[in-house]
Structures are given as C-alpha cells and as structure tokens.
N, C-alpha and C positions, 0 to 999 in steps of 0.2 A: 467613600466606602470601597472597598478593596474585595472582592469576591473570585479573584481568577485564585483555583487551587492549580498547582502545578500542574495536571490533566489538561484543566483547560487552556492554559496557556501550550502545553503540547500541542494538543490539536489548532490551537490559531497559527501554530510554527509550520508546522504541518498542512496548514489550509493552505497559508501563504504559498508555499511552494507548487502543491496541486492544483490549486484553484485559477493560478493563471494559465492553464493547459486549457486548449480551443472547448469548448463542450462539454466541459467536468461541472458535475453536482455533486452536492454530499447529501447525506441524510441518514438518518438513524438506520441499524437493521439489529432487530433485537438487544446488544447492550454494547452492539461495536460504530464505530464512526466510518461509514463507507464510501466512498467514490466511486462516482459511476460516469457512464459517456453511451449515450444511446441507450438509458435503463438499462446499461449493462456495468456492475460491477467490476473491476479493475484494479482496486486497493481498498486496505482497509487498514484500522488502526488497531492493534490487540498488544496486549499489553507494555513492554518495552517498545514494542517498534512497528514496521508498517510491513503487511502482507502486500501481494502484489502477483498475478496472473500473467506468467508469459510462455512462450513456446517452451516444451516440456525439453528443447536440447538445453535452450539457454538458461533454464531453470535451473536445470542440472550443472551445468558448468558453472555457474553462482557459487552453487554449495559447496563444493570443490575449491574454487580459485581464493573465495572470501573466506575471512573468517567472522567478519557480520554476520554471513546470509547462514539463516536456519530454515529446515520445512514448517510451512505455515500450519498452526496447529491452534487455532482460537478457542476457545475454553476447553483442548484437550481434545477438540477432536479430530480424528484420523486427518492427515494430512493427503493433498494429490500433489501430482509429478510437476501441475502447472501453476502452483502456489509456490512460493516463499516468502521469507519474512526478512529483513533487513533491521537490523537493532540495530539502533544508534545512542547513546549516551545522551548528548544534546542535539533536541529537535531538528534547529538552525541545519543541524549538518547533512540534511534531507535533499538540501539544495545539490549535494556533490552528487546524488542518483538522481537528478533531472531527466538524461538520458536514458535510463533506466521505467521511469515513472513516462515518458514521452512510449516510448517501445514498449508496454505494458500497454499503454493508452491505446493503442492503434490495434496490436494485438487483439485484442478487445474486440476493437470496432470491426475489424475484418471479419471476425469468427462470425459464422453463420447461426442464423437462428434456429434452435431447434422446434 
C-alpha cells in the first residue's frame, strides 16, 4: 500500500536534508511543517518551497541576487525583513541551500531570547 502523496514525500526530501543539522526538530505549527533548534523556529515548509529566518542584510541580498528566493508570506500573511522563502521545483535540490539552512540554523540559536 502506497500512501506518500507528493507533499509527503516533499517533506521527507526536505527532512532529509534538515534533519541531519546538529539540534533540528520538526513538528507541526498550525497547518505548516516547522523546524526548530532550541524551540526556536528556523524554517518552515509553506507551499512551493521552505521559509527560513536570517539576518535582515542577508535576507535582503537573497532577494535581489536569487531569482528562487521570495519574501516569506505563509497563508498570505504579511511578510518580515528576516524571512524568506526559497522555491524549489524538486525537493532533492534543498541540499544546494545546506549553507544557507546551516546559517539560518545558528542565526537562530544566537538570537536572544525575548
């Protein structure tokens, strides 16, 4: 019996490549698939492609240099400076933002708690 719809099988493409990051969990947040490092959020999965949190320069030079990277905007709502979104066609090709998804990672972990 055959049960992965394409979704699923995204996110198991998608886990593979996050899930081997030091400290990464996932887990549901309302209807998106999230990644976190120290219950703190990091990426997530929204529809075509994967959101992801880094410093607000290099956020911004993303959007500019890619023509992947969009501002992260999950069911439409307003976007920040320190989100983007990264579409990718096939999953698999998740692995080329390693560096990316590593430096989002840390980002993360650095940021102070409020």
């Amino acid at each position: 019996m055959n049960s992965d719809s394409p979704g699923s099988s995204r996110k198991a493409q998608i886990d593979a490549v996050l899930l081997q990051l030091p400290g990464v969990s996932t887990k549901k947040i309302n209807s998106l698939d999230a990644y976190f490092v120290n219950d703190r959020m990091f990426a997530c999965i929204s529809g075509r492609g994967v959101g992801l949190r880094l410093p607000v320069a290099t956020a911004t030079e993303l959007q500019f240099s890619r023509d992947n990277v969009v501002p992260f905007q999950p069911g439409g709502m307003a976007s920040t400076r320190e989100w983007i979104q990264i579409d990718r066609a096939e999953a698999a090709e998740y692995e080329k933002d390693l560096p990316l998804f590593q430096a989002s990672l840390e980002f993360v972990k650095a940021a102070r708690t409020r």
